[in-house]
Structure formats: structure tokens, C-alpha cells
N, C-alpha and C positions, 0 to 999 in steps of 0.2 A: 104793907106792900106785897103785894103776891106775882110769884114769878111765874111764867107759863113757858112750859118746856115744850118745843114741838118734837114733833116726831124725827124730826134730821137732827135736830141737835142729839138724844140718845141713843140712837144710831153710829153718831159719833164719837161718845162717847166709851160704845158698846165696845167698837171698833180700834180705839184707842187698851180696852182694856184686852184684847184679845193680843195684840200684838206683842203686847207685855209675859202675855204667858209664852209666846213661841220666844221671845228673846231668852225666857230662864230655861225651858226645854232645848235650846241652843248652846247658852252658858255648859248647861249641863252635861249633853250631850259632848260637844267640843271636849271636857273636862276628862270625860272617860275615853275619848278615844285617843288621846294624848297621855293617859296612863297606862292605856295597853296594848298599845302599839307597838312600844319602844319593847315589853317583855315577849311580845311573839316573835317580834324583828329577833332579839338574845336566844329564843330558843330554837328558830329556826337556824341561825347562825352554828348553835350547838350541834344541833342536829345535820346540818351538812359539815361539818368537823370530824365529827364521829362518822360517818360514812367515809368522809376522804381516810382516817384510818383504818377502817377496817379494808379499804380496798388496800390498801398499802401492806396489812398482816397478811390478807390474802397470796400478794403477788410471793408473797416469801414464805408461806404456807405449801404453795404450788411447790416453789425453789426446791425446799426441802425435801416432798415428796418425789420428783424426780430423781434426786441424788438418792435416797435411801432406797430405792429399786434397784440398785446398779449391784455387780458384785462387789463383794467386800474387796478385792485386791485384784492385782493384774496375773495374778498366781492362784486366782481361787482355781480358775478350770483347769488347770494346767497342769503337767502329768506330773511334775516336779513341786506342785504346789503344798504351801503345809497346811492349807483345810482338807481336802479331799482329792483324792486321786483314783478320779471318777474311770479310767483301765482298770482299774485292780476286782478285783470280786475276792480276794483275799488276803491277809493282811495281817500282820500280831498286834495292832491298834487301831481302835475304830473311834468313831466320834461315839458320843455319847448319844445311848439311843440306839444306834446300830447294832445290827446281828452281823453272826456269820456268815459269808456268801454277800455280803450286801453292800454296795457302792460307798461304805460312808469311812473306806478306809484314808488314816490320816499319814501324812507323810511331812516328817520334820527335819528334813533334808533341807529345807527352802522356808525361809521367816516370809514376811510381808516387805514389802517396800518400805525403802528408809523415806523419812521425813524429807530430807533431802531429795528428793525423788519425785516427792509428790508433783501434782501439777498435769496438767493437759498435756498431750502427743498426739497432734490427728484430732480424731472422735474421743468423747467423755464415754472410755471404757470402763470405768470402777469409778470407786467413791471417792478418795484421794486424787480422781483427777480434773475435782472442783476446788482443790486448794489454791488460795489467790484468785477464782474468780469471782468478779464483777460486772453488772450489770445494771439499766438505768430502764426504769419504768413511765410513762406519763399518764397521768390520769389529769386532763383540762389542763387547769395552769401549775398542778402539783405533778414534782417531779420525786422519784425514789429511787435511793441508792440498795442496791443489793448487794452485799458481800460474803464471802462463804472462805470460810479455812476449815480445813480438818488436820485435827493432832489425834496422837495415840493418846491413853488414856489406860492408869492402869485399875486394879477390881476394885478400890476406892475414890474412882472416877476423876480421881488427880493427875495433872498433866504428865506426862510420862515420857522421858527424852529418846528412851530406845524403842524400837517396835514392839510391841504390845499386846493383847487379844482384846480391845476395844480403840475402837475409832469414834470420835466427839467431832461431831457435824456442828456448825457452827453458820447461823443465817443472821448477818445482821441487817435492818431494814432502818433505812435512815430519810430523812427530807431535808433539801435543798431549803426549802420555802419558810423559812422562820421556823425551823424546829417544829413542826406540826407532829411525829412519829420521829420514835426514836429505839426499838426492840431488837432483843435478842431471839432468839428460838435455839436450843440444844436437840442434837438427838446422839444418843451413845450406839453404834452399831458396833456389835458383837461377832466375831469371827463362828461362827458356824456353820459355816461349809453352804456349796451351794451343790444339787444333784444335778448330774443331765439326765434328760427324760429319753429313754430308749423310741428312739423311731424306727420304722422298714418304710420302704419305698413303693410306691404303689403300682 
């Protein structure tokens, strides 16, 4: 018996077997874009994490730099002061570094402010007088705690009850938001006098 195939029936055929390969190019495809979906989704994820903290070190990167600009005490300029007693042009003790005739005489008539003491009056005129402050940052739906103490500290950078010749800046940076960031920052600032710069008037 002999079978006679027309030309629509292999046609059909044809067309049948073509369908088959897009189903397994489909299988396929589906197969990998469901295995790597899910790991670009985890490292984008990652990757906007580590941005929300680094904006966070930042805001408390800035903190710090602010306050270590400031003078070292409320006594530094001060004619009474015990870094420098920027009147005098002569002196039987100078800072270190200093010559004769020259602005860098010290005067230890006057310590720094007590611990007790520290803390804001008015304007943040010196470095102790960000002791106890606080402040709150937003970044989207992340929020950051800022907090800043300064203690004396003595030449073995250990905490030190009386006043001192180093002051330890303290920046802690915290979140609200499921503990996302959580850092310190130190900086140890050292009593060394500050100059005033001679002006005339014009």
C-alpha cells in the first residue's frame, strides 16, 4: 500500500515541528531569566545600601569638619588665655616653635574650660561647644542620628577627668531605619594655640 503525502499535509507537519523548537527556546529562555533576575534585583539592592551609607558617613564627615575648624577653647584668643596671648610680643615662654618678639607667647594663668562647662552659649564658638549636640539628617525614607561629645584626653589618648592638652571629638552617626549605619569617627585636637593675623585699615 503506498501512501501519498500532499503538499499541506508536510506543510503541517513542518509547522508543527517548528513550534516545538520556539516552545524549548521559550523553556529555555524563561529558565534564565528567572535565575538572574532575582541576583541583579540583590545587587542592586546592595548597591543602593552602600550609597544610603555612605551618604550617612558623609553627613558626619561634614559634622566633624566643621567643629575641628573652630578654636581649641573659649580662652584660646583671649588675653588671659593658656595657649596664646596674642598682646604680648614678649614673654619667658613661648609655644613651641616660637621665637623671640613673636606672637606665640603662652600664658598659664588660665587652663581650658572644665568638662562641666562644655556645651553651646549663643553661637558654636570653640570645639567643646558641640558637646551634647544632636542632630537629624534625611536622606528619602532614611533618617540619621548625629551625635558629637568632646572629652579631654590625656598624651595616651585616654579619657582624662581634669582639663587636659588634647580634646577627642566624637561623631557618632546612627539610623533610625532597621540599623542600616551605625559609626564612630574620633578626631584628637591638640591645644596649639591659634595666631591672630595683623590687619590695618584701609
Amino acid at each position: 500500500m503506498i501512501k501519498i503525502y500532499s503538499q499541506k499535509s508536510q506543510n503541517n507537519l513542518s509547522k508543527k515541528a517548528f513550534t516545538l523548537v520556539e516552545l524549548i527556546f521559550s523553556i529555555v529562555i524563561i529558565a534564565i531569566v528567572f535565575t538572574v533576575i532575582p541576583r541583579l534585583m540583590a545587587v542592586t539592592t546592595k548597591t543602593m545600601e552602600l550609597s544610603i551609607k555612605e551618604d550617612g558617613l558623609f553627613a558626619a564627615i561634614s559634622l566633624m569638619g566643621n567643629i575641628i575648624r573652630l578654636p581649641w577653647d573659649s580662652n584660646t584668643l583671649s588675653s588671659n588665655g593658656k595657649i596664646l596671648d596674642t598682646s604680648a610680643n614678649t614673654c619667658n615662654d613661648y609655644r613651641v616653635g616660637g621665637f623671640l618678639g613673636s606672637r606665640n607667647c603662652l600664658n598659664s594663668s588660665a587652663s581650658g574650660t572644665p568638662k562641666a562647662n562644655f556645651g553651646t552659649v549663643g553661637l558654636f564658638g570653640d570645639i567643646d561647644d558641640y558637646d551634647t549636640y544632636n542632630t537629624t539628617t534625611l536622606n528619602g525614607r532614611i533618617q540619621y542620628n548625629l551625635d558629637v561629645s568632646v572629652d579631654y584626653a590625656d598624651v595616651n589618648l585616654n579619657p582624662s577627668a581634669g582639663t587636659n592638652e588634647l580634646k577627642k571629638i566624637t561623631v557618632n552617626v546612627s539610623s533610625n531605619s532597621r540599623s542600616v549605619l551605625c559609626s564612630d569617627f574620633f578626631y584628637y585636637s591638640a591645644n596649639l594655640g591659634h595666631v591672630q593675623i595683623n590687619k590695618r585699615a584701609w
